[in-house]
Backbone as CSV, one residue per row, in Angstrom:
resi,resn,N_x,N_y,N_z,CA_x,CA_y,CA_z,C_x,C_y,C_z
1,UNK,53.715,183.319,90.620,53.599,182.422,89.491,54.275,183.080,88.293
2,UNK,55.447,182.106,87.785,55.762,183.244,86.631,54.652,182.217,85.109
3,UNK,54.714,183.101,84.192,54.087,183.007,83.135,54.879,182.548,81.709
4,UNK,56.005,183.546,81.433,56.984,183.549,80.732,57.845,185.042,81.201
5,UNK,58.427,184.798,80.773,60.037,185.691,81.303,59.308,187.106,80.988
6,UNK,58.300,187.402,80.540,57.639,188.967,80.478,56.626,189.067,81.104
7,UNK,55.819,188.236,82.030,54.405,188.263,82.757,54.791,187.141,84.007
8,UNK,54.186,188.135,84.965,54.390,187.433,86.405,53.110,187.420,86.697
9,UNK,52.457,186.468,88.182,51.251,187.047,88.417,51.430,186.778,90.217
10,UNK,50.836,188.047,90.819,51.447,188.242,91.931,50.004,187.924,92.793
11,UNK,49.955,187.635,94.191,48.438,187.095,95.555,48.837,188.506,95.789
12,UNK,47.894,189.827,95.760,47.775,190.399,96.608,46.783,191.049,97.787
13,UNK,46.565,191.877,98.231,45.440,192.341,99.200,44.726,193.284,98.820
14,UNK,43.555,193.681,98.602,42.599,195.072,98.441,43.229,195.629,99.223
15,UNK,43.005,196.869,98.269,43.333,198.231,98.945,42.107,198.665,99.877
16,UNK,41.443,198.538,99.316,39.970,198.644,100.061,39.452,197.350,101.130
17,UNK,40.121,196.343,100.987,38.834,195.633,101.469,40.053,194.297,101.757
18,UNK,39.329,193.776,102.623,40.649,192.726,102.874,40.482,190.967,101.941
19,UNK,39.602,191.057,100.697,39.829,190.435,100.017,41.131,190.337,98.941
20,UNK,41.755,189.322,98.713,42.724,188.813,97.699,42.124,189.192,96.281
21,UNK,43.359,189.201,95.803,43.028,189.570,94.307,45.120,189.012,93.476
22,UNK,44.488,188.919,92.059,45.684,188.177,91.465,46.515,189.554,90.531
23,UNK,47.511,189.476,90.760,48.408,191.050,89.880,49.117,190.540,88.818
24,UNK,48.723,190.605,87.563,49.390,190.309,86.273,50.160,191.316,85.896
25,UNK,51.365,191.126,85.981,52.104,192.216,85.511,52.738,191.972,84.327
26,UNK,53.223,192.628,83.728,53.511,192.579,81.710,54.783,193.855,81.580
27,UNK,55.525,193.173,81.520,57.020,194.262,80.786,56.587,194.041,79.570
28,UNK,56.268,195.609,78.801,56.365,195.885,77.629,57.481,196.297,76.875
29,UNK,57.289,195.747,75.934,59.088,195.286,75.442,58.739,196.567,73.358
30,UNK,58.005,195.948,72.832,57.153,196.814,71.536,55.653,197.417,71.751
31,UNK,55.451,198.614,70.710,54.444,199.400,70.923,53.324,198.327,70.810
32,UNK,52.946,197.516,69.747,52.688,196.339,69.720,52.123,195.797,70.486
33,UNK,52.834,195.466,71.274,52.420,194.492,72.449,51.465,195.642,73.624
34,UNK,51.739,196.838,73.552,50.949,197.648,74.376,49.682,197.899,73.920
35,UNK,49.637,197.464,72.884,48.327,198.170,72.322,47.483,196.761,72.749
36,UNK,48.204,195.490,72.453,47.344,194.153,73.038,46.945,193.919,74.235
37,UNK,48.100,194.580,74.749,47.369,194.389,76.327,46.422,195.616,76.935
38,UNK,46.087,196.286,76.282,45.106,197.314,76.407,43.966,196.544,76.037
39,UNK,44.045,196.293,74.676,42.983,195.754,73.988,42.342,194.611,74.692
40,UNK,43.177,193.755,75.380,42.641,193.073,76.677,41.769,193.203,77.782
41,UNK,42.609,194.097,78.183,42.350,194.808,79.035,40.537,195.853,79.063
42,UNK,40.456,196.441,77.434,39.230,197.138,77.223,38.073,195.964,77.410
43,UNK,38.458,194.782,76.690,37.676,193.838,76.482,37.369,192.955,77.447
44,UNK,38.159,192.759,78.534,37.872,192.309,80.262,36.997,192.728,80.954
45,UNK,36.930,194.401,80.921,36.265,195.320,81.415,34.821,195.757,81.308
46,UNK,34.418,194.987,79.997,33.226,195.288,79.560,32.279,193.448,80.073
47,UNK,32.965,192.235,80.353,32.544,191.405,80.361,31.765,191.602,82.188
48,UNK,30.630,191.211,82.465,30.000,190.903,84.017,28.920,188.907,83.656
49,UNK,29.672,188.695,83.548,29.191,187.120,83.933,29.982,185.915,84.933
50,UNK,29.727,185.335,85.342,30.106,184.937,87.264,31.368,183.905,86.291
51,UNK,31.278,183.512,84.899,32.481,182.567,84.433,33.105,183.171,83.667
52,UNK,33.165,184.452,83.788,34.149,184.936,83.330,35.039,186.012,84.035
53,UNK,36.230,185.606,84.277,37.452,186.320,84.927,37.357,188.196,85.367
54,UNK,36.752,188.306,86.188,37.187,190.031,86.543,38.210,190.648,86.457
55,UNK,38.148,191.727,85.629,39.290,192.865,85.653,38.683,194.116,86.680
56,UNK,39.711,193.896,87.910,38.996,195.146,88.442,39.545,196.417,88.259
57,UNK,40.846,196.235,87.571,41.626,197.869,87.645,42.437,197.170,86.728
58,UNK,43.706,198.952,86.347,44.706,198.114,85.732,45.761,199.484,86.485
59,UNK,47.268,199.616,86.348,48.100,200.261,86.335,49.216,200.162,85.216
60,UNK,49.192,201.058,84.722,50.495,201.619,83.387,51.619,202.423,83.680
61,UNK,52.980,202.007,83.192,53.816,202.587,82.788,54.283,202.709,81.716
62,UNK,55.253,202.986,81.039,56.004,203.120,79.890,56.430,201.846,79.745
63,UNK,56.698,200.918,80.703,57.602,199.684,81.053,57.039,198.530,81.303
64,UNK,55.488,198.669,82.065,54.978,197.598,82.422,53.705,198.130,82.603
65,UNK,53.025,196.908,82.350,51.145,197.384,83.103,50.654,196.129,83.986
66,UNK,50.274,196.180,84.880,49.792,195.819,86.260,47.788,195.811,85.970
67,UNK,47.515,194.626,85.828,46.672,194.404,85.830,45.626,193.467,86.993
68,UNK,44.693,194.131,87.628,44.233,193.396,88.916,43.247,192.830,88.796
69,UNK,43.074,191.349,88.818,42.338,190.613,88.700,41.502,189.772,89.665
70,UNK,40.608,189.566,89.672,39.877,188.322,90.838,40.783,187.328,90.938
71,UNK,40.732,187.111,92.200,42.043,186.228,92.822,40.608,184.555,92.733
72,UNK,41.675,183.515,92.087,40.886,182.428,91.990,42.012,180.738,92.693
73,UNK,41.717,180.645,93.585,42.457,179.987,94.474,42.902,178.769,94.480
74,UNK,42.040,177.968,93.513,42.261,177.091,93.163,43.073,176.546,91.778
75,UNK,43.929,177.632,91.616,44.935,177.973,90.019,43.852,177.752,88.625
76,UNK,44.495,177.051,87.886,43.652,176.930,86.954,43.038,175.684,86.530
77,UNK,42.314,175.131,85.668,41.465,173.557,85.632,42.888,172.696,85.189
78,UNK,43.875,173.101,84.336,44.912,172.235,84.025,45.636,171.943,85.084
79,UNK,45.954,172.716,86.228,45.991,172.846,87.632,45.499,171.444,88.722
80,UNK,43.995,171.697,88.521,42.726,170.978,88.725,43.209,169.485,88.516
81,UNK,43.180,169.722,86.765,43.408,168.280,86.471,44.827,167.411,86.899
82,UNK,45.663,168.287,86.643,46.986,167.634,87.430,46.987,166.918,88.809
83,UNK,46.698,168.088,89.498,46.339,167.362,90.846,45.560,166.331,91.079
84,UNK,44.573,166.276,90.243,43.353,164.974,90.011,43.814,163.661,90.031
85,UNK,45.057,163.658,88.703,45.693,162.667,88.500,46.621,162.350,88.931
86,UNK,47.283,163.719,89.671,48.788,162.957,90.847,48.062,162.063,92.060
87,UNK,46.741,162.385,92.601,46.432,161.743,92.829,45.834,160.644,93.017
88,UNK,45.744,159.967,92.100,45.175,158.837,91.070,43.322,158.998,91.855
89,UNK,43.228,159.722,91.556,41.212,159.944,91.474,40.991,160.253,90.421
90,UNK,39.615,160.279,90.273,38.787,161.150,88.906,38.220,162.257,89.167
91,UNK,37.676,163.134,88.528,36.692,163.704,88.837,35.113,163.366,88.414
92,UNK,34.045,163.622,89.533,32.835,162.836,89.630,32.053,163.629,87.999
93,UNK,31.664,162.527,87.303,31.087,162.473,86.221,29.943,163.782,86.187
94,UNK,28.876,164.265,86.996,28.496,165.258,87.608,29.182,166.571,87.150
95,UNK,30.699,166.577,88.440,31.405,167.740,88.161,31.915,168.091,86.676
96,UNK,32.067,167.198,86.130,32.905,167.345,84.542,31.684,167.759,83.788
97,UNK,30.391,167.466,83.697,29.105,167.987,83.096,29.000,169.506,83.824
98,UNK,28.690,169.720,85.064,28.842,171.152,85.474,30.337,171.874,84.863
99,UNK,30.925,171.581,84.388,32.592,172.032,83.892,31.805,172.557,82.514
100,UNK,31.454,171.759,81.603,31.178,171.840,80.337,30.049,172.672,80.640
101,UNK,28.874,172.757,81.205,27.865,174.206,81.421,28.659,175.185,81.292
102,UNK,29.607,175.427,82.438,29.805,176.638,82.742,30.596,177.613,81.810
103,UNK,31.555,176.501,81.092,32.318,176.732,80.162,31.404,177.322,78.864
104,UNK,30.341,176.406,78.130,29.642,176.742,77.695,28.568,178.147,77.679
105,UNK,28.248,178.552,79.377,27.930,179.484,79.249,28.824,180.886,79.193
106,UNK,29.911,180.258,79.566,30.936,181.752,79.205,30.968,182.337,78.067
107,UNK,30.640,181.149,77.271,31.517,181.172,75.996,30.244,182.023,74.824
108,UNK,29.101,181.229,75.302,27.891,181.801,74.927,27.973,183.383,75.383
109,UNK,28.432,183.914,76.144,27.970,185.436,76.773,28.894,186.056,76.070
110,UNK,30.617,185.431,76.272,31.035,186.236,74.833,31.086,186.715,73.550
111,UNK,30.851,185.535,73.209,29.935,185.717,72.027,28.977,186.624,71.433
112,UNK,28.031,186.376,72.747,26.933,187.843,72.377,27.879,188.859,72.081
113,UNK,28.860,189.104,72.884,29.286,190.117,73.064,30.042,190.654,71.821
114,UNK,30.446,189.507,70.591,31.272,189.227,69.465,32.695,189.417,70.110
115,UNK,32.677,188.401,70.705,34.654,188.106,71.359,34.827,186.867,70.495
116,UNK,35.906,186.569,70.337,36.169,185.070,70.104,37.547,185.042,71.004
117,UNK,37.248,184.255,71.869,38.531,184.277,72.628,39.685,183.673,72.282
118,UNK,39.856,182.441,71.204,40.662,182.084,70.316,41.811,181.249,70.921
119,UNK,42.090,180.838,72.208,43.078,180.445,72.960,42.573,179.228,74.085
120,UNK,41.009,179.310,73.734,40.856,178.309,74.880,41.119,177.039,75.657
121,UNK,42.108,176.990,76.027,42.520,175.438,76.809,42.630,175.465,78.290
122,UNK,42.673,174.755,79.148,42.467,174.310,80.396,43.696,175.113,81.674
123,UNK,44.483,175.771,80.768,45.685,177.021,81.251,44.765,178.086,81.350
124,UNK,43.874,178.470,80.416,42.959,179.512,80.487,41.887,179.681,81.369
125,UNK,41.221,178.610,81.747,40.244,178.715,82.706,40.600,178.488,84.366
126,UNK,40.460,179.630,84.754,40.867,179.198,86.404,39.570,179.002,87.154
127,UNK,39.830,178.211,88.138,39.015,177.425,89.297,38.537,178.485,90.723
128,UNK,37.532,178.401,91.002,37.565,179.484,92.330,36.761,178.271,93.214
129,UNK,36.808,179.086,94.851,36.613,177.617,95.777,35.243,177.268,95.020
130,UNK,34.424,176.039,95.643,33.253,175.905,95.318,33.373,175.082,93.213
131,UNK,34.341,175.287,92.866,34.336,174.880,91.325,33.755,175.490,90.574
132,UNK,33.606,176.599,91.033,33.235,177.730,89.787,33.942,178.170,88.725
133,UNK,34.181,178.101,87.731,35.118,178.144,86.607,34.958,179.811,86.288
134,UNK,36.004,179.935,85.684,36.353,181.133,85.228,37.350,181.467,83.647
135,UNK,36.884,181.836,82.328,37.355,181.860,81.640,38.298,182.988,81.441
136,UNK,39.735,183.302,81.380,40.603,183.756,81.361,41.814,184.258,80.107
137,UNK,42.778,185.238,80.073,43.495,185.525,79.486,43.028,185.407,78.239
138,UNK,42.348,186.449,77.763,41.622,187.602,76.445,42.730,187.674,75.640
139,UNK,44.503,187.800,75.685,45.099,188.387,74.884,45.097,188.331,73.504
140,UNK,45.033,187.267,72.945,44.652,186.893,71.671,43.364,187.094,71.293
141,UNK,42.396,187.452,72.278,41.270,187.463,71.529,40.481,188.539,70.338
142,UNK,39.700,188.245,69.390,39.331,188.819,68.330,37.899,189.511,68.594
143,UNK,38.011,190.921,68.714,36.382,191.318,68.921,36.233,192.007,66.837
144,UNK,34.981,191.146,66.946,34.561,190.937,65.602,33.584,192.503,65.537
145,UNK,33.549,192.939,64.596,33.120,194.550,63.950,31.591,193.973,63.135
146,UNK,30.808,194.670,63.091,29.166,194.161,62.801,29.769,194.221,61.252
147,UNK,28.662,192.426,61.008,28.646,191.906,59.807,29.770,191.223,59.983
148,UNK,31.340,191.405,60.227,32.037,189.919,60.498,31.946,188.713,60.950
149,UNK,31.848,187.899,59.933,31.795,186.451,60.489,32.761,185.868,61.007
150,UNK,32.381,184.878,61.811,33.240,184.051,63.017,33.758,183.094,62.077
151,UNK,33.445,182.624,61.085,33.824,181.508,60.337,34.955,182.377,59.838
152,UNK,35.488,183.354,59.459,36.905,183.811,59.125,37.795,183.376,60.176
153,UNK,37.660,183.259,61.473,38.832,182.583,62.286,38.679,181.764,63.304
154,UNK,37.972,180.467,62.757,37.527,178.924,62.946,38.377,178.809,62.408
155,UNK,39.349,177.536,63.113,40.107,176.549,62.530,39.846,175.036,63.158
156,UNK,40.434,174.026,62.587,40.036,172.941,63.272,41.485,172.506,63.753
């Protein structure tokens, strides 16, 4: 899957274990940009809730960093929804309420955590079998320092 002309994301195999897993890889181009995808990366690492995206490792070079993620098979909900509508169905009124829980509870756990993930749209959340949602791609996100308010970067 390419991403944009600097991030690919590759199906590969455990090293350990013969489960799949997804490989985000990132040509770093400015110091900049290395420090974001770290900062990602720190902030992936600390999250354990079932809707939100696993970072299980990462790999660095000077050039690129390789990041290994829970492989989620069903791409992402914009994914989801495409397919929904190429095939002229809906999705059952039910599933779209379980969508909004789950989403909701991600969003709630980050929070605790003071993330604001800041990017959220339907590219971001990937699908695993069963319709378990998964909230995704941290890069932009803002971890807020005690006493910062969230209302500094709310927009409508």
């Amino acid at each position: 899957m390419n991403l944009n002309r600097d991030q690919q994301v590759f199906l590969a195999e455990a090293k350990d274990s013969d489960d799949l897993v997804a490989i985000k890889e990132v040509a770093i181009s400015k110091k900049i940009e290395k420090l974001s995808i770290f900062r990602e990366i720190d902030v992936m690492r600390t999250f354990d809730h079932k809707n939100v995206l696993r970072c299980l490792s990462y790999d660095a070079s000077e050039a690129r960093v390789r990041i290994i993620l829970e492989y989620c098979p069903l791409g992402s909900l914009a994914d989801l929804i495409t397919r929904t509508k190429e095939s002229e169905s809906s999705l059952a009124e039910s599933e779209v309420c379980d969508f909004g829980r789950q989403i909701a509870s991600a969003l709630n756990y980050i929070h605790d955590l003071k993330v604001l993930h800041r990017d959220l749209k339907p590219d971001n959340i990937m699908v695993t079998s069963g319709n378990l949602l998964k909230i995704c791609d941290f890069g932009v996100c803002r971890v807020l320092q005690d006493g910062e308010s969230k209302a500094k970067y709310q927009h409508s």
